[in-house]
C-alpha positions in Angstrom: -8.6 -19.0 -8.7 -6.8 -16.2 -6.8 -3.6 -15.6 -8.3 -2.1 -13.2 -5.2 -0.2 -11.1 -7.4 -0.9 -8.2 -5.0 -0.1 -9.7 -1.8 3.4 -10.9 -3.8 4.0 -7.0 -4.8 3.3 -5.5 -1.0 7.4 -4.9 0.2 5.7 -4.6 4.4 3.6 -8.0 3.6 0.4 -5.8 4.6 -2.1 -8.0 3.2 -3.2 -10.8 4.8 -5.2 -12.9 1.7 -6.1 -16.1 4.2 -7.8 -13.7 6.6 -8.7 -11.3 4.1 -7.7 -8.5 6.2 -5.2 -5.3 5.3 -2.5 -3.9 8.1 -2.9 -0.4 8.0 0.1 0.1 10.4 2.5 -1.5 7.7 1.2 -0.3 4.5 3.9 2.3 3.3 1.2 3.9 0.5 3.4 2.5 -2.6 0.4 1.5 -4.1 2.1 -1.9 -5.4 -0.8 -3.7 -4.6 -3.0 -1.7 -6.5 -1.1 -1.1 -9.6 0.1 -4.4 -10.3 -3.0 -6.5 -9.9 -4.5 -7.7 -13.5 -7.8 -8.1 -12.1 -8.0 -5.2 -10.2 -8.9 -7.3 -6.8 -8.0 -4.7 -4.9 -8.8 -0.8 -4.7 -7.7 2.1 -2.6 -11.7 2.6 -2.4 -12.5 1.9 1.1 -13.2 4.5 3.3 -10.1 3.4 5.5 -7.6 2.8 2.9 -8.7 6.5 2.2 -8.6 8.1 5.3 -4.7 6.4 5.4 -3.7 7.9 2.1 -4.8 11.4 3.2 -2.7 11.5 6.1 0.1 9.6 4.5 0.2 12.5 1.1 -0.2 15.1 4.1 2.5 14.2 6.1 5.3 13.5 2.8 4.0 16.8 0.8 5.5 19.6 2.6 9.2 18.6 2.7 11.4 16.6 0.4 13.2 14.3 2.0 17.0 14.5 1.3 18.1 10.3 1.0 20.1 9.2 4.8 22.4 7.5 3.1 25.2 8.2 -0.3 26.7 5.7 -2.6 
């Protein structure tokens, strides 16, 4: 039985369980899926989930970003 924890944890809805597929173009790298699986179903291990992360850590590395909006 597939208890879809990580597809409940993805915020972009980025996972696709019927179809078993992943949208690259919404993942935001938060890792959600990943970290709160108690199977560990899923893994940042394929060569494209990969290849995303290291242009996703590239791009948010150099700067901090200062928050658009104040409470």
């Amino acid at each position: 039985m597939k208890c879809k924890t990580y597809v409940r944890n993805c915020p972009t809805d980025a996972i696709d369980i019927e179809n078993k597929t992943f949208n690259l173009e919404a993942c935001i790298g938060c890792y959600g899926c990943i970290n709160r699986c108690p199977k560990h179903a899923i893994s940042a291990t394929s060569p494209e989930v990969e290849e995303f992360m290291k242009g996703f850590i590239e791009t948010f590395k150099t700067a901090r970003l200062e928050p658009d909006i104040f409470m």
